[in-house]
Structures are given as structure tokens and as C-alpha cells.
C-alpha positions as CSV (number, residue, x, y, z in Angstrom):
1,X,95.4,112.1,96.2
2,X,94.8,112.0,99.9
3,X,98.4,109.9,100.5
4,X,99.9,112.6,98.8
5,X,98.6,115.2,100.4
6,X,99.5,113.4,103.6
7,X,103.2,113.1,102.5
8,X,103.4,116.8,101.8
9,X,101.8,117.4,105.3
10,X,104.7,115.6,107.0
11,X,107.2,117.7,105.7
12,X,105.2,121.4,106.6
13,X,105.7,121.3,110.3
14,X,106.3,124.0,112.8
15,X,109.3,122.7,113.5
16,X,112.5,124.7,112.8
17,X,114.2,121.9,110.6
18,X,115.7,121.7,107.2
19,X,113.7,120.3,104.4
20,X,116.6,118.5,103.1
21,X,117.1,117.2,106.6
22,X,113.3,116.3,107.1
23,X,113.5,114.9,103.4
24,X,116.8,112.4,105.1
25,X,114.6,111.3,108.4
26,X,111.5,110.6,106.1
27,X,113.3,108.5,103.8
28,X,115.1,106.9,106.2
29,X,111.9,104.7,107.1
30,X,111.0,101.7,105.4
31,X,107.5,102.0,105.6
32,X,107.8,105.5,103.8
33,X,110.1,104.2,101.1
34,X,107.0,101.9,100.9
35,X,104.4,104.9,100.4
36,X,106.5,106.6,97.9
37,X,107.3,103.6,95.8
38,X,103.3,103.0,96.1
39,X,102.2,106.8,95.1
40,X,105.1,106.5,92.4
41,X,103.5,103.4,90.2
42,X,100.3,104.6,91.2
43,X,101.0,107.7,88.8
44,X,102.6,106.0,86.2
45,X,100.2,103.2,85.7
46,X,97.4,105.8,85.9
47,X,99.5,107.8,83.1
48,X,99.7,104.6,81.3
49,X,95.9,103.9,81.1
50,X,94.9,107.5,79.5
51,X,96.6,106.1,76.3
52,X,95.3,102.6,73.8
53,X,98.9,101.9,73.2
54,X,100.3,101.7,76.9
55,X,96.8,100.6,78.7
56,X,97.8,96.8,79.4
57,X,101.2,98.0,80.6
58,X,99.1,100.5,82.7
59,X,96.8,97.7,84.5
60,X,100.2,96.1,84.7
61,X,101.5,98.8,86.9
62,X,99.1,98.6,88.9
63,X,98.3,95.5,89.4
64,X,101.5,95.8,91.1
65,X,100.9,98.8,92.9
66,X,98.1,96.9,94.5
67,X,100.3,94.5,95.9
68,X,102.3,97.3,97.5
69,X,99.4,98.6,99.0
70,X,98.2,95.1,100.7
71,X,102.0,94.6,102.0
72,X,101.7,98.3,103.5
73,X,99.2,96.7,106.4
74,X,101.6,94.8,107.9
75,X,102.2,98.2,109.5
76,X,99.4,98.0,111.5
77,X,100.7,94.6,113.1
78,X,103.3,96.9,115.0
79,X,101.3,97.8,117.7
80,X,100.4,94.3,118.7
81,X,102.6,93.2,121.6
82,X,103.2,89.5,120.1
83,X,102.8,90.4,116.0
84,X,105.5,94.0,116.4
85,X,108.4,92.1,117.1
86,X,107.9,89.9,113.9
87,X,107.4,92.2,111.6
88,X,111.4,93.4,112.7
89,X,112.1,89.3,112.4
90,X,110.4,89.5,108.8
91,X,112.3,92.2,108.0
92,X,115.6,91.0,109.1
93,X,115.0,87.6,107.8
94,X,114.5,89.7,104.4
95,X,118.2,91.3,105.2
96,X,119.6,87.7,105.3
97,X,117.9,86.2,101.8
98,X,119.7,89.3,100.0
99,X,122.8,88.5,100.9
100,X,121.9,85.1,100.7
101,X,120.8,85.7,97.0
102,X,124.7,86.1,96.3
103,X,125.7,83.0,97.4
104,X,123.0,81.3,94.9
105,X,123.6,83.5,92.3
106,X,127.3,82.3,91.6
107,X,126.0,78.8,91.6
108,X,122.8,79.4,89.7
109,X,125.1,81.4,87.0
110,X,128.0,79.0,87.0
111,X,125.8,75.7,86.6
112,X,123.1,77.7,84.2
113,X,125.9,78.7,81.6
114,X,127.8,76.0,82.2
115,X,125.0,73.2,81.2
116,X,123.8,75.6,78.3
117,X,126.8,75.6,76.8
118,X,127.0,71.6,77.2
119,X,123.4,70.8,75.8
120,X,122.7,73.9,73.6
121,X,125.8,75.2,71.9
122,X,124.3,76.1,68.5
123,X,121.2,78.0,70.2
124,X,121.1,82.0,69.5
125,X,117.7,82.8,71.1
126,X,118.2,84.9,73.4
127,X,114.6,84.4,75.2
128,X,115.6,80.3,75.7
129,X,119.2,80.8,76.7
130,X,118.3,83.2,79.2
131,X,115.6,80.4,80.2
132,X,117.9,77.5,80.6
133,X,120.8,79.6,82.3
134,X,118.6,81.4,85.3
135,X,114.8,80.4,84.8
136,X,115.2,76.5,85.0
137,X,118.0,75.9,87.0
138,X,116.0,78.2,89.7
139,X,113.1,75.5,89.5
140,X,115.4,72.9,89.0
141,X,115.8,73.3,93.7
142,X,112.4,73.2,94.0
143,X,112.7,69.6,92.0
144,X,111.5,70.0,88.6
145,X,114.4,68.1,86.8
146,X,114.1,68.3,82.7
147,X,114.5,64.4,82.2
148,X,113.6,64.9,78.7
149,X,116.9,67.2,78.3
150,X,119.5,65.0,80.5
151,X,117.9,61.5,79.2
152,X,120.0,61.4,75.7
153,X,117.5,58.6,74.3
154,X,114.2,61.2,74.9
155,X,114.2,63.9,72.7
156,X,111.9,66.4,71.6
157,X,110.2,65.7,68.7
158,X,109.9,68.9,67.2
159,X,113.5,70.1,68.0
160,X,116.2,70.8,65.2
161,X,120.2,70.6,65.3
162,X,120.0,73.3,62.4
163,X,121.2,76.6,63.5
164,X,119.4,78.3,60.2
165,X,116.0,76.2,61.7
166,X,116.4,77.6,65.5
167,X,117.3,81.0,64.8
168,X,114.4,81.7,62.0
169,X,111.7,79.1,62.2
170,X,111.9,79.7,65.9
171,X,112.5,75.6,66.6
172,X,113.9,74.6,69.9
173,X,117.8,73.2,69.3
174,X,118.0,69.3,70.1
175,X,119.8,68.7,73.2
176,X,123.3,67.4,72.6
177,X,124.1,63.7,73.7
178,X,127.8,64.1,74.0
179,X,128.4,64.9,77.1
180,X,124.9,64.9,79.2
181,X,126.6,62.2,81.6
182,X,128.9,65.5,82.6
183,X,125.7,67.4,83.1
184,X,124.1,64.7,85.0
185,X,127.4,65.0,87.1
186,X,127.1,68.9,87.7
187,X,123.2,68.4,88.6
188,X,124.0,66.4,91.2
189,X,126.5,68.7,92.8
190,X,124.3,72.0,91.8
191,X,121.7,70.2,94.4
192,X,123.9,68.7,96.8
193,X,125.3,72.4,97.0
194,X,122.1,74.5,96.8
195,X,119.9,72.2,99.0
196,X,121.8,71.1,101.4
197,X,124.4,73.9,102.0
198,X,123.2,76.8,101.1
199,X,119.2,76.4,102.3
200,X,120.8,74.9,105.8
201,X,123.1,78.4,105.7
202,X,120.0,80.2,105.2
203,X,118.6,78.2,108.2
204,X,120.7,79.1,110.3
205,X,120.6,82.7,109.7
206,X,117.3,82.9,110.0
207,X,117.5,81.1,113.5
208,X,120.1,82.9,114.5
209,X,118.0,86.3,113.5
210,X,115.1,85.0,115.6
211,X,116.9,84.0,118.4
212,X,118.4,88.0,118.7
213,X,115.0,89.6,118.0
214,X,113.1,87.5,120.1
215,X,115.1,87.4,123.1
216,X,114.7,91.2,123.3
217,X,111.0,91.4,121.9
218,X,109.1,93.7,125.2
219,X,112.4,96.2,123.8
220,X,111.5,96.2,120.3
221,X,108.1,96.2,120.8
222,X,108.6,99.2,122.8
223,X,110.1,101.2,120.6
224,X,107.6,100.4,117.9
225,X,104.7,101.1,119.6
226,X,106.7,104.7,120.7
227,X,107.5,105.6,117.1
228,X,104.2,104.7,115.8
229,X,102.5,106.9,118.6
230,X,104.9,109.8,117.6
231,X,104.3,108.8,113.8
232,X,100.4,109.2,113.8
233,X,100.1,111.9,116.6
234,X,99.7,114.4,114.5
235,X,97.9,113.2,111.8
236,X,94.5,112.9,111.2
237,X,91.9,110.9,112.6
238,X,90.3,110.0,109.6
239,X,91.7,107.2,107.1
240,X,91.6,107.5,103.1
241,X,89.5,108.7,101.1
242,X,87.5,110.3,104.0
243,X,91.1,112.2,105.0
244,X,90.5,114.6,102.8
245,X,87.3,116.6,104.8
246,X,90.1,117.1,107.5
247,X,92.2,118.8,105.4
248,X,89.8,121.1,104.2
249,X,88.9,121.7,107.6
250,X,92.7,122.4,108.6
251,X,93.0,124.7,105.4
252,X,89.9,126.8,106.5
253,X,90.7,126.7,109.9
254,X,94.6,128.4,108.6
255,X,92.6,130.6,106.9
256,X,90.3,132.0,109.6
257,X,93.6,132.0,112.2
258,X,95.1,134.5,109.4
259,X,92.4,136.5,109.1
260,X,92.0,136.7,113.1
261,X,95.5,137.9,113.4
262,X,95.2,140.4,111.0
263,X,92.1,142.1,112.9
264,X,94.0,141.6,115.9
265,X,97.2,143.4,114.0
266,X,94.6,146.4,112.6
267,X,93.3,147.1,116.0
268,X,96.4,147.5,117.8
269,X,97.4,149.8,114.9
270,X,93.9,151.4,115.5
271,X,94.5,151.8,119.4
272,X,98.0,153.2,119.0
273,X,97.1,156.0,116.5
């Protein structure tokens, strides 16, 4: 309650600015896209706990919202002269792993679908395709290799080549032997290609990134520690849950100015009849 009071504090300002154009500077910060995506699942997963049937999906929530909230104190890293500058190297490092993500992706979807359709042809589930074709061959660069799968001698023992068996006694298809040497073949290009080109890409963007950002860090922690000053000038001194005694005091204190100018309104009235 007292983050969203906050939020709808920094919009009610003296200042003579639009609220669609105050709405376009406050969004335009990460750290407030943070706050809203934090008070957003925040009232959804409380919403979700009120009822039985959405309760787990409601601890869920915010169980994520939680983590938000943690990563929201990196913020107050900023205003350290050697910690600022890395949270802008964190941040652009982030910048280079999405893009970087697209690069993998084409791999991950090409070698996923391609090996699926080499080893599991007869399997309709969607829950295990959707396994083999993005979940494993992720873990497959971190070196978890399904021998059991490429190996054509070692075999599950409680898989079926029965279509009828996979799709309704919920069985796990057999690999097929035919033609695992080919998948052997495309594993060892997958991780020739995704450890050794793509992680040294990302390697070198990353030092690249670091290299800009740190050759300029008294500038960028200079204009951190300027917008953080202008950022919290004007708030409250107090932190959660406490912040809300100063906006009673600040709504009182409105209330008494108002009242004080309309004294001060009636008496001039008074003097000049």
C-alpha cells in the first residue's frame, strides 16, 4: 500500500506538466518498470489467495514477486562510486544476452526439432516433444548428454514403439536406431557451434560492453548519483511500511494550509466590506 501510494505521489507534483507526459518520463525508467511490474503481481497473487481454487497459483505469484522485490536493491548500489557503474555494465550485459538469445534460438530450434523428429517420430505428447525440442537440448550446453537416447544398444526399459501405448498409457516412445549415428553427427556440431562460437560471441560482447562502461565510469557514476538525488529529493524520509505516517502528516498538513488560506481569503473579504 505504501509503494502505491508513493507511485501516485510522483505523478501529483506542482509542476505544470502533462500527466500523459509525466506517465512517458516515469515509464521510461527501468527501475520503475521494476515497481510496477512488482505492485502488479503483488495484487494479483494477493487476489489469487482470497480463493481455495487459485491459492497455490497465488503463493506462486508471489513467490515471484518476492524475487522482484530482492532484485529492486540493486538500486541502492548506484550511489556507490565503484558498485554504480556496474549495475549500467549489468544492465548492458543484459542488452547483449537478448539479442544473443536469437542467435541460440535458431540453433536450439533447428537441432531440437531436427533430432525429435530423428529419434521420436511416432511421439504425440505434446509435454515430451516440447521437452526434447527446447528443454534438453538447452541442458545438453551445460553437458548433460542423454547417452541412453543416442547409444542404440541402451534403451529404456519401460519405453514402447506403439503409438496407441504412448499416446494413452502415457509410455515414453523407444528411441529409433536408424539413424542415431546422424544425430550423433548434429550433436557434435550443435556443441561445436553453441560452445565455442556463440559463448565466445557472447564473450566478446560482454568485454567489449565493459571496456565502454568502464572507461567512462566517474561519467556514469555521475550521472547516477545526480538522478538518484533528484529521484528521492522529494520523497519521504521514511522507508516502507513506516512511509505511511508521512503521508498522513502531508495530508493533514494540505489540509490545515487550505483551511489557512481560506481565513486568510475571509478576512480580506471582511477588511474590504
Amino acid at each position: 500500500i505504501p509503494m502505491v501510494i508513493s507511485l501516485f505521489q510522483s505523478f501529483y507534483t506542482d509542476e505544470d506538466t502533462n500527466l500523459i507526459k509525466k506517465c512517458k518520463l516515469y515509464v521510461e525508467d527501468n527501475w520503475n518498470k521494476c515497481d510496477m511490474v512488482t505492485i502488479f503481481l503483488f495484487i494479483i497473487g494477493v487476489t489469487c489467495r482470497m480463493r481455495n481454487s487459485t491459492f497455490q497459483a497465488g503463493r506462486t505469484i508471489l513467490a515471484i514477486d518476492f524475487m522482484v522485490f530482492t532484485l529492486r536493491l540493486i538500486h541502492i548500489f548506484a550511489i556507490h562510486k565503484q558498485l554504480g557503474p556496474k549495475i549500467i555494465i549489468v544492465e548492458r550485459m543484459m542488452k547483449d544476452v537478448f539479442f544473443f538469445l536469437f542467435f541460440l534460438s535458431v540453433w536450439l530450434i533447428a537441432y531440437g526439432v531436427t533430432t525429435q523428429a530423428l529419434l521420436h517420430p511416432d511421439d504425440k505428447q505434446a509435454e515430451w516433444i516440447f521437452r526434447r525440442v527446447l528443454y534438453r537440448p538447452y541442458l545438453q550446453i551445460f553437458g548433460q548428454i542423454p547417452l541412453d537416447e543416442i547409444d542404440s544398444e541402451d534403451f529404456f526399459l519401460n519405453c514402447t514403439f506403439n503409438p496407441l501405448e504412448i499416446l494413452h498409457k502415457n509410455l515414453p516412445s523407444c528411441p529409433n536406431s536408424y539413424a542415431n549415428w546422424l544425430v550423433i553427427l548434429l550433436l557434435v556440431i550443435f556443441l561445436l557451434v553453441t560452445n565455442v562460437l556463440l559463448m565466445n560471441l557472447l564473450i566478446a560482447m560482454f568485454s567489449y560492453t565493459f571496456q565502454v562502461v568502464q572507461g567512462n565510469t566517474d561519467t556514469f557514476w555521475k550521472i547516477q548519483r545526480y538522478n538518484l538525488i533528484v529521484e528521492y529529493h522529494g520523497r519521504p524520509a521514511l522507508a516502507p511500511p513506516f512511509i505511511i505516517i508521512n503521508h498522513i502528516t502531508l495530508v493533514l498538513r494540505r489540509i490545515f494550509n487550505k483551511m489557512e488560506h481560506k481565513k486568510e481569503h475571509l478576512g480580506k473579504l471582511i477588511t474590504t466590506m
